[in-house]
C-alpha positions in Angstrom: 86.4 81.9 71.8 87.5 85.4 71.4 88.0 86.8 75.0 87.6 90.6 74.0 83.7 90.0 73.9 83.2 87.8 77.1 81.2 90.0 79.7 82.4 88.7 83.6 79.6 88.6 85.6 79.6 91.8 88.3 80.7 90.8 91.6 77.9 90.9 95.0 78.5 93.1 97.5 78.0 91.5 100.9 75.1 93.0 102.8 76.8 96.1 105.0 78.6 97.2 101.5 75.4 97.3 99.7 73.9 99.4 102.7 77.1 101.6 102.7 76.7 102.0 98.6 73.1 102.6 99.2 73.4 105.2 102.1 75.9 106.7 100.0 73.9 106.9 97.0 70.8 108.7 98.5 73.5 111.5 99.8 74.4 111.8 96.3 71.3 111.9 94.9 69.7 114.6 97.5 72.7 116.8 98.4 70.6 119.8 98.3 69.0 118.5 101.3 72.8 118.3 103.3 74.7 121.3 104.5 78.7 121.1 103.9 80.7 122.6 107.1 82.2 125.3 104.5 78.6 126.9 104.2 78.8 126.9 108.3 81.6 128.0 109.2 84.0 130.6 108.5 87.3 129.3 108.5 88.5 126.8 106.4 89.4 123.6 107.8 90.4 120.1 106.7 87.0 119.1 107.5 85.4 122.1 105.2 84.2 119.8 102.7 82.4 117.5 104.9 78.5 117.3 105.4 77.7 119.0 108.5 76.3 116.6 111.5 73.5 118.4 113.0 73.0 117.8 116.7 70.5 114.7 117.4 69.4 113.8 120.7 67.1 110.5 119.5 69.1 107.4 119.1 66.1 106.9 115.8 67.0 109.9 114.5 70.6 108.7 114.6 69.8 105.4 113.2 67.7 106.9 110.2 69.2 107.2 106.3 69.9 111.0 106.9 71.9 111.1 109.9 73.4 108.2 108.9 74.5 109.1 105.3 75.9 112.4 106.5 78.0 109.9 108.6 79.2 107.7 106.1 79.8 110.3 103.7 82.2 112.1 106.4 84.1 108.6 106.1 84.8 108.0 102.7 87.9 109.0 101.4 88.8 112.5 99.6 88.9 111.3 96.2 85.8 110.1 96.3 83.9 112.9 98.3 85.0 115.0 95.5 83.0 113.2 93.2 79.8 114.2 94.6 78.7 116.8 91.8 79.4 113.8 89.3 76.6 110.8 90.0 77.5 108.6 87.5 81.9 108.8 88.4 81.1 108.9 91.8 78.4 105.4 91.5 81.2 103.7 89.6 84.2 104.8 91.9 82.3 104.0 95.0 81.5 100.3 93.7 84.9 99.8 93.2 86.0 101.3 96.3 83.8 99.2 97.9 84.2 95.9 96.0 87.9 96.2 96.6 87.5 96.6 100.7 85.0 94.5 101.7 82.8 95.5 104.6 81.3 92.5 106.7 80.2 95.3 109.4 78.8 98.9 109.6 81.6 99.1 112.4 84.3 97.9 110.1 83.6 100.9 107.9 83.6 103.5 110.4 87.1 102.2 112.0 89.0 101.9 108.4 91.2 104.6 108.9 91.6 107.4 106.8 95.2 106.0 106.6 93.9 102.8 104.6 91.4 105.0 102.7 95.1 106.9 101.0 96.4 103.9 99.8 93.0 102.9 97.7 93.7 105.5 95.3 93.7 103.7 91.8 
């Protein structure tokens, strides 16, 4: 059996990474519809490429796919933030990203420091 043409079957992403990937995705998809903290704000900062969070007062608003995608896009790591203007590069890196630091909660996401995110870099 020649090796070269076996296909492996794509690994499943447990539940929270497929919501990250998702959330993630719809950013992606509708960035005209998210503001980056450059187009706010004058100076330039570390955090000039972020999305900016607007201010929410209801916890459903908080909850929703917008609020929340801004969040998780804040959270990835630079690399891949500056894929954003490339779908396709930025579906495939994110997948991998993703299938190489499994996520069991949307918790675990949010406190994988940046610190972790800088040694992920393929």
């Amino acid at each position: 059996m020649n090796l070269i043409n076996v296909k492996l079957p794509r690994a499943i992403l447990p539940f929270y990474s497929q919501y990250t990937f998702s959330l993630l995705m719809y950013v992606v998809t509708n960035k005209h519809l998210f503001t980056k903290n450059l187009e706010i704000y004058s100076r330039n900062t570390r955090n000039a490429n972020n999305l900016h969070v607007p201010a929410a007062n209801l916890t459903k608003y908080k909850k929703g796919a917008h609020y929340m995608g801004i969040k998780f896009f804040n959270y990835l790591p630079n690399y891949i933030k500056g894929l954003i203007n490339e779908k396709q590069v930025f579906k495939k890196t994110l997948e991998r990203f993703l299938l190489d630091n499994i996520f069991y909660s949307i918790d675990a996401y949010l406190n994988f420091s940046n610190n972790n995110f800088d040694n992920c870099i393929n």
